[in-house]
N, C-alpha and C positions, 0 to 999 in steps of 0.2 A: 385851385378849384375852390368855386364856394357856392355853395347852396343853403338855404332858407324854406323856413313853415312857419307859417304863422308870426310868432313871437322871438324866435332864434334863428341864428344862422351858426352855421360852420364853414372852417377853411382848411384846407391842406397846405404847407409851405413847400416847399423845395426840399425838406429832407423826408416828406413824408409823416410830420409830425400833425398832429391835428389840435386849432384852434376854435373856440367857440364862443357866442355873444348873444345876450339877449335876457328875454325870460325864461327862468329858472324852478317855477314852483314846482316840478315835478324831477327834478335833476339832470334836466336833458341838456345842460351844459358839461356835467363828465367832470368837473370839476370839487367834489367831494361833500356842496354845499346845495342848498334850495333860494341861494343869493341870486337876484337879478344884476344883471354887469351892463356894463354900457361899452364895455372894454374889450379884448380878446383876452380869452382864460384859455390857458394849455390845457388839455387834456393829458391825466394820467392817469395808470393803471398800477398794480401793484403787484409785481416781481415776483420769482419763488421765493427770495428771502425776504417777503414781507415788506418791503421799501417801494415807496410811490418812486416810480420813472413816467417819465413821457412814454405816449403813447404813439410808438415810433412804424416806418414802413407802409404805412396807410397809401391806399393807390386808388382809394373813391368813397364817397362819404354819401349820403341821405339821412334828410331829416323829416322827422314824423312829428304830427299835432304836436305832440309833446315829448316826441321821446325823437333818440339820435343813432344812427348806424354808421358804422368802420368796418371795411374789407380790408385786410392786409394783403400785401404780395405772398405770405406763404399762405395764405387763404382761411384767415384765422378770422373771423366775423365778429365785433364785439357789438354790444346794442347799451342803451344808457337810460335811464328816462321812466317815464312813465310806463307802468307794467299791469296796468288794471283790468288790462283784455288781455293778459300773457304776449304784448309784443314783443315783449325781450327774449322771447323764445327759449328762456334759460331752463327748461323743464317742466317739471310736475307744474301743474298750477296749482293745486292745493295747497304748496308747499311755499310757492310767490311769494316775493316783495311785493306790495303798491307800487313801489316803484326802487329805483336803483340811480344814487350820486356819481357812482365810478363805473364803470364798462363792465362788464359779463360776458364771455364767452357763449356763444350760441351755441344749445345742444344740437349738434346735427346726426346723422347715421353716425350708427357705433356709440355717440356722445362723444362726436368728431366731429371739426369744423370743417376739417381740409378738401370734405368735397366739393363743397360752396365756390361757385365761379361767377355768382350776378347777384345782387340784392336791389328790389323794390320796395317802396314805402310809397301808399295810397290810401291817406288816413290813419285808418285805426288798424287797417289789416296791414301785414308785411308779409312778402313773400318771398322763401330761399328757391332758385332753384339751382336744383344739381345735375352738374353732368352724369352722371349714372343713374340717377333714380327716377329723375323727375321732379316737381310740384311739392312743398310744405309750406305750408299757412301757420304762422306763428299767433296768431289771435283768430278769435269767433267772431 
């Protein structure tokens, strides 16, 4: 799978691994840096012991203006990129990055991701929806 916005794209392989390319100046390549590539940069994320791994299991990806989304198969949502309208969903917004190089876990019910069963990206807004609850909008 590959999908594109704008300036980057992203891909899924075969193991579920995610790869990304493009422009960078907000970190929506997931790749740790604000570098533009011209190349495919793996995506990784950082482990309970602190150690960057790939960012493995991935089963559909979307990419925003500037920022990038990962659904896993155990339903664990990560978002990357630009966070200026709180699309990363990662919480408080007072408390926000501008933006985020590495993946973030999306706060969902409870500050749980696992009910998340569909993710949309439509610009600046992104939308979870949940099998139980309904409708969240991660940006204004």
């Amino acid at each position: 799978m590959v999908v594109s916005k704008c300036d980057h794209a992203i891909a899924i392989n075969i193991y579920g691994e995610v790869w990304t390319w493009g422009r960078n100046d907000k970190g929506q390549l997931g790749d740790g840096t604000t570098v533009d590539r011209s190349y495919p940069v793996q995506v990784m994320i950082t482990n309970d012991d602190g150690q960057l791994v790939p960012l493995k299991n991935v089963m559909i990806v979307a990419a925003g203006e500037k920022h990038s989304v990962a659904l896993t198969r155990d339903g664990i949502l990560y978002t990357w990129g630009d966070n200026s309208k709180g699309q990363l969903g990662s919480g408080n917004s007072a408390s926000a990055l501008a933006y985020s190089t590495r993946p973030v876990t999306v706060a969902g019910e409870n500050n749980s991701s696992k009910s998340l069963s569909e993710m949309l990206v439509e610009r600046m807004n992104q939308f979870l929806i949940s099998r139980q609850v309904g409708s969240y909008s991660c940006s204004i």
